[in-house]
C-alpha positions as CSV (number, residue, x, y, z in Angstrom):
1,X,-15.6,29.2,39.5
2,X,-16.8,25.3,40.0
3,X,-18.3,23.6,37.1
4,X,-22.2,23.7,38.2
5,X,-23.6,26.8,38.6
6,X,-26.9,26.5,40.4
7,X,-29.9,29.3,39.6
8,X,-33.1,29.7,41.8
9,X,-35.8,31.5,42.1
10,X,-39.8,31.3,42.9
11,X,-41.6,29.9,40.7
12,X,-43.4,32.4,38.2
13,X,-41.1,35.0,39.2
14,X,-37.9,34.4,38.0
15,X,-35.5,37.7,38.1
16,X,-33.4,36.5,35.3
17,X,-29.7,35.3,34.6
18,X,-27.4,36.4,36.6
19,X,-29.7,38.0,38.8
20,X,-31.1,34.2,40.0
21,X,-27.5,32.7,40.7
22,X,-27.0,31.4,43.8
23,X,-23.2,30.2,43.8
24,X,-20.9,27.5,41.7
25,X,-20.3,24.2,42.9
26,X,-17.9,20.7,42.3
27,X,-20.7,18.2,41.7
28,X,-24.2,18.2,40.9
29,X,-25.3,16.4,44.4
30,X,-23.6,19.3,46.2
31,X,-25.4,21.9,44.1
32,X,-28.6,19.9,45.3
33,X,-27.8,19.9,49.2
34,X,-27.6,24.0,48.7
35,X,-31.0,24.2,48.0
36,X,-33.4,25.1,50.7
37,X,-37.0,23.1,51.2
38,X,-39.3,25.7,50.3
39,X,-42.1,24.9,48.7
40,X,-42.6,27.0,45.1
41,X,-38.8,27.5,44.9
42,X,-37.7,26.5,41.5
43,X,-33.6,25.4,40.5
44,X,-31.8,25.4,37.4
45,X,-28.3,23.1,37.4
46,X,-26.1,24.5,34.1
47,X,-22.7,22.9,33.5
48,X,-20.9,25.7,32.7
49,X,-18.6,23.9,30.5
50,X,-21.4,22.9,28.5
51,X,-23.8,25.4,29.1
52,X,-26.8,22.9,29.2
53,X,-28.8,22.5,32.0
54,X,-28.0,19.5,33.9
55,X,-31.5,19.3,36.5
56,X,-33.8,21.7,37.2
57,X,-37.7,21.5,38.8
58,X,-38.8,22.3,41.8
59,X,-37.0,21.8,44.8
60,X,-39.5,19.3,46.6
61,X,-38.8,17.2,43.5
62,X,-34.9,17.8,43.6
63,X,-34.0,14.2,44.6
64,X,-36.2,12.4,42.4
65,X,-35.7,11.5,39.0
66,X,-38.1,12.9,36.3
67,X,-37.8,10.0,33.8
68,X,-39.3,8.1,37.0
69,X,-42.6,10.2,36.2
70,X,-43.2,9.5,32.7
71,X,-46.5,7.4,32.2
72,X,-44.8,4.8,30.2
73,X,-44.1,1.8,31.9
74,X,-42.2,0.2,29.0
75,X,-39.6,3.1,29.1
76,X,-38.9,2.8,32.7
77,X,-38.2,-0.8,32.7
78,X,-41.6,-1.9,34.0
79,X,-44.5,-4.4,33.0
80,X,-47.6,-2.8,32.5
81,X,-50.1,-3.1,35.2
């Protein structure tokens, strides 16, 4: 078994563990490019060695980086508007 383990389901109706695993993979990225564009579908990205999640959020949001969507321009590395 690969090192990122990727779970998905819709979101609100999750089926639990196991149940929402779609396969194992090398990398993160890869993981990500497994996941079809559907709009309410949700993803979880565990490193099993860990067992923390690595990503997760929707999938329309897979590529962005959620730190990006804080409302704290100082954090980001921005001047405040």
């Amino acid at each position: 078994m690969n090192r990122y383990l990727l779970f998905t389901y819709y979101a609100g109706r999750p089926c639990g563990g196991m149940k929402d695993f779609l396969d194992s993979f090398e990398s993160v990225a890869e993981a990500l490019e497994n996941l079809l564009p559907e709009p309410t579908r949700y993803f979880q990205i565990v490193d099993q060695e860990t067992l923390a999640i690595v990503k997760e959020g929707l999938v329309l949001f897979k590529d962005y980086d959620a730190e990006m969507f804080s409302g704290d321009d100082e954090e980001r590395g921005r001047e405040p508007a």
